[in-house]
RODO-2510 file (C-alpha; in nm, 4 decimals, decimal comma):
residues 491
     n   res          X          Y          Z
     1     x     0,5571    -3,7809    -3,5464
     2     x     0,5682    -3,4723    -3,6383
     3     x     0,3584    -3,1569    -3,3956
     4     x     0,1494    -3,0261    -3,6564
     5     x    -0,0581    -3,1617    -3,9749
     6     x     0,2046    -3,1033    -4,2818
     7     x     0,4662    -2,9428    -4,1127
     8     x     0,8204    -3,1494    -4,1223
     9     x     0,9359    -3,3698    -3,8380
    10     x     1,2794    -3,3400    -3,6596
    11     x     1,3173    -3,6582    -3,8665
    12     x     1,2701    -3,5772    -4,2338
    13     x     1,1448    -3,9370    -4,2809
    14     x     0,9843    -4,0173    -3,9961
    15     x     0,6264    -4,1678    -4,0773
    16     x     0,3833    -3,7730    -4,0735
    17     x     0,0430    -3,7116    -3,9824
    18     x    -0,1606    -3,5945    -4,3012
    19     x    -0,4137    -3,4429    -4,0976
    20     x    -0,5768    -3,4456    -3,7933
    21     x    -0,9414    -3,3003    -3,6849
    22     x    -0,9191    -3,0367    -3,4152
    23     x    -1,2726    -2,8898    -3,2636
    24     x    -1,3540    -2,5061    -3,3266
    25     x    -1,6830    -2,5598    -3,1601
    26     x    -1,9287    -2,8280    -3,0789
    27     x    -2,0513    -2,8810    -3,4525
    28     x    -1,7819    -2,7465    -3,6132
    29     x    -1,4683    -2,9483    -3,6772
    30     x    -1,1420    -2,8335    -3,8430
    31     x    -0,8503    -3,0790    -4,0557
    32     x    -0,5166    -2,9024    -4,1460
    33     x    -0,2974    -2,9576    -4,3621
    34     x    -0,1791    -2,8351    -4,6679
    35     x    -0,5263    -2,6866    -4,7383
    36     x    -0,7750    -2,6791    -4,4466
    37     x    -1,1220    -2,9053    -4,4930
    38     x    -1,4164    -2,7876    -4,2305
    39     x    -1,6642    -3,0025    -4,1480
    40     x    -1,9938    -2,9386    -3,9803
    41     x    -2,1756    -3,1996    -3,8127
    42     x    -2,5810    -3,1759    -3,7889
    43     x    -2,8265    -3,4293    -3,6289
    44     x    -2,8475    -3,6011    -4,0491
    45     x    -2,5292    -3,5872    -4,1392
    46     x    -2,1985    -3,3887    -4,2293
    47     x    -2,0962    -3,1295    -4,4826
    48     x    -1,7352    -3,1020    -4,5817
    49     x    -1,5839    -2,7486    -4,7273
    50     x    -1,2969    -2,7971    -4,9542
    51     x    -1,2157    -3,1868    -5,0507
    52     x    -0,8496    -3,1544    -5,0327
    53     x    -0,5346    -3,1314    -5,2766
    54     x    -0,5410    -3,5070    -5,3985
    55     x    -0,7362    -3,8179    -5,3628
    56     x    -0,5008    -4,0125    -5,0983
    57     x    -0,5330    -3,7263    -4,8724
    58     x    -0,9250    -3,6698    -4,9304
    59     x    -0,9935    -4,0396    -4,8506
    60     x    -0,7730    -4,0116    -4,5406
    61     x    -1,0209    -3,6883    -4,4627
    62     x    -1,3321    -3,9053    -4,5248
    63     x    -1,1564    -4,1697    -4,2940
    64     x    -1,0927    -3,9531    -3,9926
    65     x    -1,4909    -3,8023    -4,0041
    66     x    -1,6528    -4,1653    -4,0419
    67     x    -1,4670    -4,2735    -3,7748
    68     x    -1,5321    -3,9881    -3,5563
    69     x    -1,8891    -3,9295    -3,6446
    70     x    -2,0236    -4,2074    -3,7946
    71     x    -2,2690    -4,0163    -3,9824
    72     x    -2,3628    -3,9767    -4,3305
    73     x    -2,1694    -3,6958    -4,5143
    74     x    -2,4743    -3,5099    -4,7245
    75     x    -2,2200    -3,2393    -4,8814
    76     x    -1,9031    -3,1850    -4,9711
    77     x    -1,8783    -2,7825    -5,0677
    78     x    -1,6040    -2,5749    -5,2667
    79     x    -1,5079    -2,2816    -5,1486
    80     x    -1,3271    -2,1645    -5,4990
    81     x    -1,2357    -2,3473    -5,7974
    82     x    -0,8533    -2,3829    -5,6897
    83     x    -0,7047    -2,7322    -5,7038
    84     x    -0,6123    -2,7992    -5,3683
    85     x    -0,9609    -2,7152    -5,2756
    86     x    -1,1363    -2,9239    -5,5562
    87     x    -0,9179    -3,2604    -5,6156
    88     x    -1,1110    -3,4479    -5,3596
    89     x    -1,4466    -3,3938    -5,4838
    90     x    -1,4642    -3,7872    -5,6719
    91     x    -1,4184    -3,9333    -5,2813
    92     x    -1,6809    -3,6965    -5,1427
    93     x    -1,9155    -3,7905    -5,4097
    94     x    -1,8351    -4,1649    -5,4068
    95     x    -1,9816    -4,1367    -5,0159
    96     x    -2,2622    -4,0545    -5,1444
    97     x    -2,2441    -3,6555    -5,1059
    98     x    -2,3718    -3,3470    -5,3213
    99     x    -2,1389    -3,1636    -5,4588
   100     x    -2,2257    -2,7994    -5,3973
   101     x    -2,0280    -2,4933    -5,5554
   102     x    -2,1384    -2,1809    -5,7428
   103     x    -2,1887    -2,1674    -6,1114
   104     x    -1,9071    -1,9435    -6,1344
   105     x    -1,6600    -2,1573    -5,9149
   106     x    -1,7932    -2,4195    -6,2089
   107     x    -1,6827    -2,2332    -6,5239
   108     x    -1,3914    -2,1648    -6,3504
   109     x    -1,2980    -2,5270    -6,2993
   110     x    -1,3182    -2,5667    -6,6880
   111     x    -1,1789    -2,2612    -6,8048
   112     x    -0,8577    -2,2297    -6,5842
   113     x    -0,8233    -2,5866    -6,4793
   114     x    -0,5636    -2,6477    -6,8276
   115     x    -0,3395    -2,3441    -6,6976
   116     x    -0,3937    -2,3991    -6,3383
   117     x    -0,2940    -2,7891    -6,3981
   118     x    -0,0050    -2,6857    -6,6435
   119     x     0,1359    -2,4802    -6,3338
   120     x     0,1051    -2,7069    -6,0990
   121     x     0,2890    -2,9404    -6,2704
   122     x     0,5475    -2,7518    -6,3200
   123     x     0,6274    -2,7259    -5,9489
   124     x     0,6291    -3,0903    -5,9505
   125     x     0,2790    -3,2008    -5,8425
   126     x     0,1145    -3,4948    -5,9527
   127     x    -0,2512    -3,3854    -5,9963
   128     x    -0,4202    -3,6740    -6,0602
   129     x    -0,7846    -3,6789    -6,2742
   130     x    -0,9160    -3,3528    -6,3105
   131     x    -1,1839    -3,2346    -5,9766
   132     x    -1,5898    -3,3432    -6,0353
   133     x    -1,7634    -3,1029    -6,1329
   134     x    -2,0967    -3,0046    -5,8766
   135     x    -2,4210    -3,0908    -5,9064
   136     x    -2,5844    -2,8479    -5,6659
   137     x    -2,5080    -2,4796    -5,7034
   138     x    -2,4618    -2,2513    -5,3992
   139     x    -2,6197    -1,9718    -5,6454
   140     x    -2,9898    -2,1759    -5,6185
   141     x    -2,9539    -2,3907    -5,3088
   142     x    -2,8318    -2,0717    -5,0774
   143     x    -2,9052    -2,3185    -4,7768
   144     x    -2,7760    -2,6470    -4,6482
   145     x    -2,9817    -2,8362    -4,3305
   146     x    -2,8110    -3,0783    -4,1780
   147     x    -3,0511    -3,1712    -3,9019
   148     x    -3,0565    -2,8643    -3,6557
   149     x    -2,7821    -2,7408    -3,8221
   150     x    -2,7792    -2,4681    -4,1122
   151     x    -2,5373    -2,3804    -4,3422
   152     x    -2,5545    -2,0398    -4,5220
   153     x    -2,3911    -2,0359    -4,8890
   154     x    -2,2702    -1,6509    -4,9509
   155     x    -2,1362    -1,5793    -5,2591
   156     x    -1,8172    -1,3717    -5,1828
   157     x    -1,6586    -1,0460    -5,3051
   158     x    -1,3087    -1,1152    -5,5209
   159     x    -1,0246    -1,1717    -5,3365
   160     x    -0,7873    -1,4435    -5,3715
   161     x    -0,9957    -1,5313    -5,6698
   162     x    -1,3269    -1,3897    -5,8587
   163     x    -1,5342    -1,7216    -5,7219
   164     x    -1,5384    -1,7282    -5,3901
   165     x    -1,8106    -1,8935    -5,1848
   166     x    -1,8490    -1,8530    -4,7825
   167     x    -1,9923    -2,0981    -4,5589
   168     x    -2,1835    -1,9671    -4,2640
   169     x    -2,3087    -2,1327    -3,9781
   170     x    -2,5129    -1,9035    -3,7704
   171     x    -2,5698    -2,1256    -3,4713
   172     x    -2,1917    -2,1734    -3,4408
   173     x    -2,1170    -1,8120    -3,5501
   174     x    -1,7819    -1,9702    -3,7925
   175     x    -1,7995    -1,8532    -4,1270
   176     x    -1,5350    -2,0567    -4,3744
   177     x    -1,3551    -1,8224    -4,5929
   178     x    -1,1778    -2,0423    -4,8083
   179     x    -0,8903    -1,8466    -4,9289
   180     x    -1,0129    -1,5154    -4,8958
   181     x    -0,8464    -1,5675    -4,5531
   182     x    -0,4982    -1,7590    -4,4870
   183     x    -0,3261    -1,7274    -4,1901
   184     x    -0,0152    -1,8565    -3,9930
   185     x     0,2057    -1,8410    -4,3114
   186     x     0,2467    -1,5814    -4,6160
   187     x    -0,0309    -1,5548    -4,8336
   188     x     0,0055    -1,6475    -5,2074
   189     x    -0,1932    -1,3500    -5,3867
   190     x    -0,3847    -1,5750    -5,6261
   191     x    -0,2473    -1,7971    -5,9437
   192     x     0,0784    -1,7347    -6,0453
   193     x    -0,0637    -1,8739    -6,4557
   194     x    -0,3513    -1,6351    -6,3690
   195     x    -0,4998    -1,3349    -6,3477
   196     x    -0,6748    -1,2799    -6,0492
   197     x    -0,5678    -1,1956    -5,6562
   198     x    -0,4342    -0,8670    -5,5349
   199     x    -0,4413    -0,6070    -5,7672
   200     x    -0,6847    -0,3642    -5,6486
   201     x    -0,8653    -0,3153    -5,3385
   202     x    -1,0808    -0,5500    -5,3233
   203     x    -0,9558    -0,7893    -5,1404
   204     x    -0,9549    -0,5225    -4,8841
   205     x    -1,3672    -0,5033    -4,9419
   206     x    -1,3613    -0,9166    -4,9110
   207     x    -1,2022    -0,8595    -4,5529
   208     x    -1,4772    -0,6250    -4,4511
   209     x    -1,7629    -0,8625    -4,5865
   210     x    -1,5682    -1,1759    -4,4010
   211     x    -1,5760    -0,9234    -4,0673
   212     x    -1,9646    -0,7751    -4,1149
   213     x    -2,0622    -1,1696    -4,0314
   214     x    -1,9320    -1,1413    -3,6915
   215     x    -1,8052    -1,4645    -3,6648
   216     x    -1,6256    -1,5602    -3,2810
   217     x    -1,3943    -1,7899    -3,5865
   218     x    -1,3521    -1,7888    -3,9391
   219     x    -1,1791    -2,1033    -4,0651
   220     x    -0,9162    -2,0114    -4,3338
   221     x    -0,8176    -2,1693    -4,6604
   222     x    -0,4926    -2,1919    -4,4964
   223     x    -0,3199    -2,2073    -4,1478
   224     x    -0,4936    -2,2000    -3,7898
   225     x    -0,8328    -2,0946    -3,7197
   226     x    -0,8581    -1,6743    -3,7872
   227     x    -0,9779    -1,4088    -3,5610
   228     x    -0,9638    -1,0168    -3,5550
   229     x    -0,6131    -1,0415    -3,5070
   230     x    -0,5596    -1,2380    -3,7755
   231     x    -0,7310    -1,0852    -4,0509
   232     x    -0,5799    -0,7513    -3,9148
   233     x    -0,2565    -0,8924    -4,0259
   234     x    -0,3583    -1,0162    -4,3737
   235     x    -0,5227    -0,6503    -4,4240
   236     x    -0,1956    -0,4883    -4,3305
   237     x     0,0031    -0,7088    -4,5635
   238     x    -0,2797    -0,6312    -4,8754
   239     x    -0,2595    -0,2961    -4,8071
   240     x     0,1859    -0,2751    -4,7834
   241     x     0,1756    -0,4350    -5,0936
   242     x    -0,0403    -0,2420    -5,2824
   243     x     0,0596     0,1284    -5,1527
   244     x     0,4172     0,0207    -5,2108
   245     x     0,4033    -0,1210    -5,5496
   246     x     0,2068     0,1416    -5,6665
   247     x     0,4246     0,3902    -5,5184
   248     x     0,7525     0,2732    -5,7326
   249     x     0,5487     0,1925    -6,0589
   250     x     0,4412     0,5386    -6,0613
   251     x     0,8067     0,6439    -5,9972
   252     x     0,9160     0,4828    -6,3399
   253     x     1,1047     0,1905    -6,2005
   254     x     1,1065    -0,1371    -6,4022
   255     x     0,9869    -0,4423    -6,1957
   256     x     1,3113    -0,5651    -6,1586
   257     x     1,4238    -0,2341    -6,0242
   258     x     1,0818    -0,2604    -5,7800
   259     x     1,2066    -0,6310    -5,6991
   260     x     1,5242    -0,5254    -5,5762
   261     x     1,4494    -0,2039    -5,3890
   262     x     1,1343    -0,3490    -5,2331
   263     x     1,3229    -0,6621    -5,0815
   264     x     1,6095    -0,5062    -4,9664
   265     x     1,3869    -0,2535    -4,7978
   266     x     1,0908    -0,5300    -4,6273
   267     x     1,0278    -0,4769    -4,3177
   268     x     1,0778    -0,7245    -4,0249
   269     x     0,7158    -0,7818    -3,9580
   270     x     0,7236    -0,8874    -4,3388
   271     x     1,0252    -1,0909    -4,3470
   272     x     0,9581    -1,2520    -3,9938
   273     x     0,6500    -1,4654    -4,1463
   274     x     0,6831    -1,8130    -4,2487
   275     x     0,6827    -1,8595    -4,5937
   276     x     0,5310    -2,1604    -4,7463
   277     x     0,3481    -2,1329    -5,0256
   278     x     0,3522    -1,7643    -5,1101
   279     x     0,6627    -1,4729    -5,0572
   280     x     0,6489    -1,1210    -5,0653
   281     x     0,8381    -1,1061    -5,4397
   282     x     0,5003    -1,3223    -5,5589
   283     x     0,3275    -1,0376    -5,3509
   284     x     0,5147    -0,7673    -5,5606
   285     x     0,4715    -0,9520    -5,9052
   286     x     0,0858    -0,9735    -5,8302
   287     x     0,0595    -0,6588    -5,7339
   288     x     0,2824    -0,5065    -6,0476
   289     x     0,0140    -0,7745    -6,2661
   290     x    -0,2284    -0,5373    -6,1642
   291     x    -0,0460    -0,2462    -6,3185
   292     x     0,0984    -0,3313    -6,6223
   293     x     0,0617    -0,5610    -6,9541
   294     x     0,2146    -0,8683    -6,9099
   295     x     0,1593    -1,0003    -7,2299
   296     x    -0,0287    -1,2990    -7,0594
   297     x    -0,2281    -1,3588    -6,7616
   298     x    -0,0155    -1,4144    -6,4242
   299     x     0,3080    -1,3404    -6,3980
   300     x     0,4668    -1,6379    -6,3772
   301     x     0,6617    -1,5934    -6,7180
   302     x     0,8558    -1,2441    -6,5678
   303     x     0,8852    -1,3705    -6,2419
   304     x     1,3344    -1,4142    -6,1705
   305     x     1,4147    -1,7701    -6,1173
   306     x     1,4790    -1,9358    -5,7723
   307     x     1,7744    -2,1211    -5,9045
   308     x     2,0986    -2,0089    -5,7769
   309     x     2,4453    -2,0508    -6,0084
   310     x     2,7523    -1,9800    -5,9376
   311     x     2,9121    -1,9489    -6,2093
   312     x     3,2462    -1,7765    -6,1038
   313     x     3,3357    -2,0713    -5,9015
   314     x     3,1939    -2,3167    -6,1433
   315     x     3,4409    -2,1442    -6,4546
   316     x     3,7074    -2,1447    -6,2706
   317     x     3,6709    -2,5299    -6,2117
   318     x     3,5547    -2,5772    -6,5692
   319     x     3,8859    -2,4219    -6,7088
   320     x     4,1087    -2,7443    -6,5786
   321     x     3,8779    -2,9843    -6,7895
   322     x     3,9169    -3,0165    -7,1854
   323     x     3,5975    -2,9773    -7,3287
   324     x     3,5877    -3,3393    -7,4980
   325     x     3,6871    -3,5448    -7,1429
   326     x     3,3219    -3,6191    -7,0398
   327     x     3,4186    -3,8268    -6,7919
   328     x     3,6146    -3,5983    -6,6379
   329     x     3,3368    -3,3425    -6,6307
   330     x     3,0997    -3,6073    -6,4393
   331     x     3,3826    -3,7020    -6,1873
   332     x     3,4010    -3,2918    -6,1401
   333     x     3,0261    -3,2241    -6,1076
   334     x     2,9954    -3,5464    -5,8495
   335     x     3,2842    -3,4085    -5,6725
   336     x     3,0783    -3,0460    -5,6337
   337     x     2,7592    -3,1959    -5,5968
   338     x     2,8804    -3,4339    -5,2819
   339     x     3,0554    -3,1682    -5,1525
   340     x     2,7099    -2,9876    -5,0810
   341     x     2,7702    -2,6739    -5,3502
   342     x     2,4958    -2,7252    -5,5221
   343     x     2,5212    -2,3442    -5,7117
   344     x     2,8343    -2,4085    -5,8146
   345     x     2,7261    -2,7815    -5,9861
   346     x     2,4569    -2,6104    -6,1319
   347     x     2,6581    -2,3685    -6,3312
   348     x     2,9365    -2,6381    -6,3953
   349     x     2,6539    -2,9853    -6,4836
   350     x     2,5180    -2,6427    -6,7712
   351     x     2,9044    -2,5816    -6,8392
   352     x     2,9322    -2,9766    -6,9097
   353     x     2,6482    -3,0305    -7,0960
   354     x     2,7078    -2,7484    -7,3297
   355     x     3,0250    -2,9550    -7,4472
   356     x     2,8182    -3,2499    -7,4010
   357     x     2,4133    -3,2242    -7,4213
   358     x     2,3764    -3,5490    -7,4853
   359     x     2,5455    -3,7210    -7,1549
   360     x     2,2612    -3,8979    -6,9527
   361     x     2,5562    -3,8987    -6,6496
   362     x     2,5749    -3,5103    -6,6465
   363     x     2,1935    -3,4685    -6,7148
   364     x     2,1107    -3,6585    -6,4001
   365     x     2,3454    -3,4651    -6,1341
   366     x     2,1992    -3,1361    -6,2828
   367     x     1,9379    -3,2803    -6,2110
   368     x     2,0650    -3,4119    -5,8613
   369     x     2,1808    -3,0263    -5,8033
   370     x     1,8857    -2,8720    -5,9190
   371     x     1,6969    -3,0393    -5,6202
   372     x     1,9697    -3,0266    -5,3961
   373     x     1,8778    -2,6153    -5,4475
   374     x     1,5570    -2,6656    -5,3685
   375     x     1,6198    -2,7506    -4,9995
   376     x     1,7284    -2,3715    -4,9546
   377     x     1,4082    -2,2303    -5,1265
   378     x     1,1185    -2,2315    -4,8727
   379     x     0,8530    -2,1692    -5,0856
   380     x     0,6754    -2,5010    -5,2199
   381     x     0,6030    -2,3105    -5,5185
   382     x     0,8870    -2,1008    -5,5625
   383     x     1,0779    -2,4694    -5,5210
   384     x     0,9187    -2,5643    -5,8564
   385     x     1,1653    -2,3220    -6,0519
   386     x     1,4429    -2,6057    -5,9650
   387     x     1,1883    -2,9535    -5,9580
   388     x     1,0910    -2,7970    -6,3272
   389     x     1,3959    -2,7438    -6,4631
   390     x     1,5336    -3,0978    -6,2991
   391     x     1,2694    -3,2741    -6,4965
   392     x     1,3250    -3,1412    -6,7991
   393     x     1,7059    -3,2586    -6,7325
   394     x     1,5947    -3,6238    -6,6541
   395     x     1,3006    -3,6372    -6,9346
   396     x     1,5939    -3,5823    -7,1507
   397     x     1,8417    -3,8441    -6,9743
   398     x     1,5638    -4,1045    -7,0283
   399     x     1,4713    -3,9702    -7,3587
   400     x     1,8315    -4,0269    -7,4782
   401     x     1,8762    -4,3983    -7,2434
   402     x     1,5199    -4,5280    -7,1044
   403     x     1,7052    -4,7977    -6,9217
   404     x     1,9716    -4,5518    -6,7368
   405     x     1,9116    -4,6564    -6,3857
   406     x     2,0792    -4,3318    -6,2413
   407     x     1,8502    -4,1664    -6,3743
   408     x     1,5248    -4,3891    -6,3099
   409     x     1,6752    -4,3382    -5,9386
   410     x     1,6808    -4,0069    -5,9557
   411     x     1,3322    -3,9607    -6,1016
   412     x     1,1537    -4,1855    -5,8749
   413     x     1,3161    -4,0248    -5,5798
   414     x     1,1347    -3,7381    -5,6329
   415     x     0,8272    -3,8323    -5,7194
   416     x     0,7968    -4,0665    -5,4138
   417     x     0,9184    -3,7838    -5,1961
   418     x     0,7213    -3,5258    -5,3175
   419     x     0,3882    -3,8040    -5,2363
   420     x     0,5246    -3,8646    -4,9160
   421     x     0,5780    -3,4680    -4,8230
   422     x     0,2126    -3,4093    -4,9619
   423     x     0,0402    -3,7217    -4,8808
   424     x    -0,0219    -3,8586    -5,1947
   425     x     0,0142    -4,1677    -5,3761
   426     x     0,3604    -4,2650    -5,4154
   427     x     0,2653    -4,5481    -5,7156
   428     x     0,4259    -4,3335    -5,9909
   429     x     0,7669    -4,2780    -5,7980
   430     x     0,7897    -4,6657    -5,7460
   431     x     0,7280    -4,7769    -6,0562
   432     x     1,0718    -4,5779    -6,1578
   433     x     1,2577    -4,7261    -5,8918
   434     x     1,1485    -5,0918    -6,0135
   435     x     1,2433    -5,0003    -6,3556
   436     x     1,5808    -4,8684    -6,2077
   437     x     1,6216    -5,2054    -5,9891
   438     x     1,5490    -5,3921    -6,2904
   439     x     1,8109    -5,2720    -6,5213
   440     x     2,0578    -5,4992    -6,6848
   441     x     2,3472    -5,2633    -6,5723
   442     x     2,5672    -5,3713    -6,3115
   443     x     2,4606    -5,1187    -5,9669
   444     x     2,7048    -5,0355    -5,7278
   445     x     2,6082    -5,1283    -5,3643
   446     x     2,5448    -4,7265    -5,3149
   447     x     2,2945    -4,6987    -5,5601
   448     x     2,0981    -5,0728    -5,4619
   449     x     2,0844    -4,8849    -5,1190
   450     x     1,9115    -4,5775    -5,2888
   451     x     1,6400    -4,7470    -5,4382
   452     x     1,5883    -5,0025    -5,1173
   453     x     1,5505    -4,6487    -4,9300
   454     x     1,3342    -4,5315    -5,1694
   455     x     1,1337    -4,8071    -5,2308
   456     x     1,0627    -4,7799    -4,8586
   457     x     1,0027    -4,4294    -4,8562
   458     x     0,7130    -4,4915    -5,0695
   459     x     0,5951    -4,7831    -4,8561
   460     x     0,6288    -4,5379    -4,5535
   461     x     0,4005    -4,2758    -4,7438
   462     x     0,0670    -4,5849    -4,8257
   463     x     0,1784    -4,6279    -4,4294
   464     x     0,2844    -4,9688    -4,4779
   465     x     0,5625    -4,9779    -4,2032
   466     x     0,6285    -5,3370    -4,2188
   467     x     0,7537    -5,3491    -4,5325
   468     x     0,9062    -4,9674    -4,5269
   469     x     1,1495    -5,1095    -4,1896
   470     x     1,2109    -5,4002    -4,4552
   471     x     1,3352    -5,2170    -4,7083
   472     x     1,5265    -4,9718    -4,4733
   473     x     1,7230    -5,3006    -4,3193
   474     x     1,7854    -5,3946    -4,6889
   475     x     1,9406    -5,0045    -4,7569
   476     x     2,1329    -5,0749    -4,4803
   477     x     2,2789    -5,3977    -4,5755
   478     x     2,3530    -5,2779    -4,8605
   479     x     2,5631    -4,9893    -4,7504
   480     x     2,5822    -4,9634    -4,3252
   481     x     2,6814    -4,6225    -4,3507
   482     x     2,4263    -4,4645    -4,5748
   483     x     2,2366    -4,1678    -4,3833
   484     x     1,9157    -4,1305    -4,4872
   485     x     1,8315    -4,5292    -4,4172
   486     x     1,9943    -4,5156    -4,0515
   487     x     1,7736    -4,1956    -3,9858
   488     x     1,4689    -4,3743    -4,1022
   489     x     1,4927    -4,6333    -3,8709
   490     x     1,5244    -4,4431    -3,5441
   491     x     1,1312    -4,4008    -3,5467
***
C-alpha cells in the first residue's frame, strides 16, 4: 500500500489507497488525495467542501464518512468552480445533500466548464458528466448549522481563481481555503485554457484575508493541512514570480528568452519542491499572461512542449532505411523504443510516418514513445503534452484500422492506467482491451499477456482483487517472464 493518499507505491501496481480521512480537530476531518475534501461533523449531520475530481473517487469519499460517522451529510460545498473540486457534486446530492456554492462559482461552472473540460482532456482525463450545478448559494445562505456546529461561507478575494468561497468554522478555528492555499507540492497558478491566477497582487491580498481569520489550520485545496509556515512559503513563491517576471518583461526579453534565463537561474528553494501538478515555467507563463496579449485567454497555446526529440540520433538511424521499406522502419522504431530511448523513437516513429502517415504499426509506437516520455515529466499536467499528442497518433491508427489490436492495446492501456493512478473508473480502458482480445488477428503470446495484465489492472483499480490475481496468473502463463505481471503479484 502505498504511505500517503495518491502518492505512488514502491510497487507501481500495487492495489493504492484513494483516500483516507485524517482528524484536524474533533469536528473537523480531512481526505487527501488528488484534491483535498473537508468534512465537518455537527450533532445533525455533515458538510463536505469540495466533492472530488470524479465520481468513483467521490463515492469512495461518501463511503469512508458514512462509515465513520454514520450521520446524515446536509451539504456538500464548492470552494471554486474548478473540476476537481466540482465532479462529485451528483454523489453528494444523490445522499440527499444541498449543494451550496456562490452565484459566481455558478456562472463560472457554465461559462468555463467547455474550455476547462477541453483542457483537461487534453492531458488525458476522462471527465465524466459535467458537475451539478447548486441549489443553495453561499452569497444568501452565508451560514450553515450543523447541530452545534457553524459553518461561515466567506466569499474570497481572487486568487487562484475570481470565485473563491472560504469555509469557516469558528468553534474549530479551520478555515478551508480551497485553492487559494496549496501546499506540500508546487502550486499551479490557475487554468492553463484560462485567464485567471497570478498576475497581479492579489493573490498576495487573498493570503492576508486567509491569515486575518486566525485559524490554528487552514485546510488547503491541495497537500497537508497549512499553517503560518506554510502560507509563508506560497507568499514567497507569488511574490518570486511576479517581481521576477516583471523584472525581464520590462527588460525587453521575449518569453522564451524569460523561459530560459529564469530556469537556468531558479533557485534551490524553488527547484527543491515537488512538482505535481504545477512547475515554475507554468508559474512564469502565468505570470507573463498577466503582462502581455496572448491572443487568447491562458497560455496554454505559447507554452514549449514537454516532449523531448532527438532528432540527431534519430537521422542518423533514419539514413540506413529507404524511405519506402515500412517494415523496416517499424522493426527500427521497436528496436529504439525497447531499448528505453524514447526521444530518439519519437523523432524517428515522426521520421517514419512522414514516408508513411498512413501505417497503423508506426502510429502506435509513437504512440508507445510518446508515453514512454511521459514517465520523465513530473508534472500530471505538463505529462498531457505527450498523452495528447499519443492520442491523436492512436485516434488515427484506429481511424485508418478499427480492428488493429496493437493499437486497441495500446489505447486501453492508458486509459485503464490513467483510472487506476486517479481512482476512477477504468470501464472505458477495458472495453478497448476486449475489443483488442477479440480481434480476428492472430496475437503473439506477448501481446495476450498485455491485455491479461491490463485487463487486471483495471480489475485492480474497481478493487476486485480476485479476479485482478486471475488475470495476472493468466499474463503470466502467457509469457513467465513478462515484468509488469510478476511485479503485480508480489502484493
Amino acid at each position: 500500500m502505498n504511505p500517503k493518499p495518491g502518492s505512488p507505491p514502491e510497487n507501481p501496481f500495487a492495489p493504492r489507497v484513494y483516500g483516507s480521512l485524517e482528524r484536524i480537530t474533533e469536528h473537523a476531518f480531512i481526505w487527501r488525495n488528488i484534491v483535498n475534501s473537508t468534512v465537518f461533523v455537527g450533532e445533525r449531520g455533515l458538510a463536505v467542501i469540495d466533492t472530488q475530481v470524479n465520481h468513483a473517487l467521490a463515492r469512495r469519499l461518501r463511503a469512508a464518512i458514512e462509515t465513520a460517522f454514520a450521520k446524515p451529510i446536509l451539504y456538500a460545498v464548492n470552494t471554486h468552480y474548478h473540476w476537481d473540486h466540482t465532479s462529485g457534486n451528483a454523489v453528494f446530492a444523490d445522499a440527499g445533500a444541498t449543494l451550496v456554492a456562490s452565484r459566481r462559482t455558478a456562472t463560472a461552472m457554465v461559462e468555463r466548464a467547455p474550455r476547462q473540460k477541453g483542457f483537461l482532456a487534453s492531458r488525458g482525463f476522462e471527465l465524466g458528466p459535467d458537475p451539478l450545478q447548486p441549489t443553495l448559494f453561499a452569497d444568501d445562505s452565508t451560514t450553515l448549522d450543523l447541530g452545534g456546529l457553524e459553518l461561515s461561507l466567506r466569499l474570497g478575494k481572487d486568487a487562484e481563481t475570481a470565485d473563491p468561497t472560504l469555509v469557516w468554522c469558528e468553534r474549530e478555528r479551520v478555515l478551508v481555503s480551497g485553492d487559494t492555499v496549496m501546499t506540500g507540492s508546487f502550486p499551479i497558478f490557475g487554468q492553463p485554457s484560462q485567464r485567471e491566477g497570478l498576475e497581479n497582487h492579489a493573490w498576495l491580498a487573498a493570503l492576508d484575508e486567509v491569515r486575518a481569520f486566525g485559524a490554528a489550520h487552514v485546510s488547503p485545496g491541495h497537500g497537508p493541512v497549512a499553517h503560518e509556515a506554510e502560507l509563508a512559503t506560497l507568499e514567497r513563491i507569488c511574490r518570486y514570480f511576479l517581481e521576477q517576471v516583471k523584472r525581464h518583461h520590462d527588460a525587453g526579453r521575449t518569453l522564451g528568452e524569460t523561459i530560459a534565463v529564469m530556469e537556468d537561474e531558479m533557485p534551490a528553494w524553488i527547484t527543491r519542491i515537488p512538482q505535481v501538478w504545477g512547475t515554475p515555467r507554468y508559474a512564469i507563463l502565468r505570470v507573463w499572461a498577466g503582462l502581455a496579449d496572448l491572443g487568447q485567454p491562458g497560455w496554454q497555446h505559447v507554452k514549449p512542449s514537454a516532449i523531448v526529440r532527438d532528432r540527431d540520433a534519430a537521422s542518423t538511424l533514419a539514413a540506413t532505411i529507404t524511405p519506402s521499406e515500412s517494415g523496416k522502419w517499424v522493426d527500427a522504431v521497436h528496436h529504439v523504443l525497447e531499448g528505453g530511448d524514447a526521444a530518439q523513437a519519437i523523432a524517428l516513429a515522426e521520421a517514419a510516418l512522414a514516408a508513411h502517415p498512413d501505417d497503423p504499426a508506426l502510429l502506435t509506437l509513437q504512440a508507445g514513445a510518446l508515453i514512454a516520455a511521459s514517465r520523465a515529466v513530473p508534472s500530471v499536467l505538463e505529462k498531457g503534452d505527450c498523452f495528447d499528442a499519443a492520442r491523436s497518433a492512436l485516434a488515427r491508427a484506429l481511424e485508418i484500422s478499427p480492428s488493429f489490436a496493437p493499437a486497441l492495446l495500446q489505447a486501453g492501456q492508458f486509459q485503464v492506467m490513467m483510472a487506476f493512478r486517479n481512482g476512477d473508473d477504468p470501464t472505458p480502458g477495458e472495453r478497448l482491451l476486449e475489443r483488442a482480445a477479440a480481434s480476428a488477428a492472430p496475437q503473439p503470446r506477448r501481446l495476450r499477456a498485455e491485455l491479461a495484465f491490463y485487463r487486471g489492472m483495471a480489475a485492480r483499480a474497481r478493487g476486485d482483487e480476485a479476479t485482478a490475481r486471475l488475470r495476472f496468473d493468466d499474463a503470466v502463463t502467457q509469457d513467465p517472464t513478462f515484468r509488469p505481471a510478476l511485479i503485480a503479484k508480489m502484493t
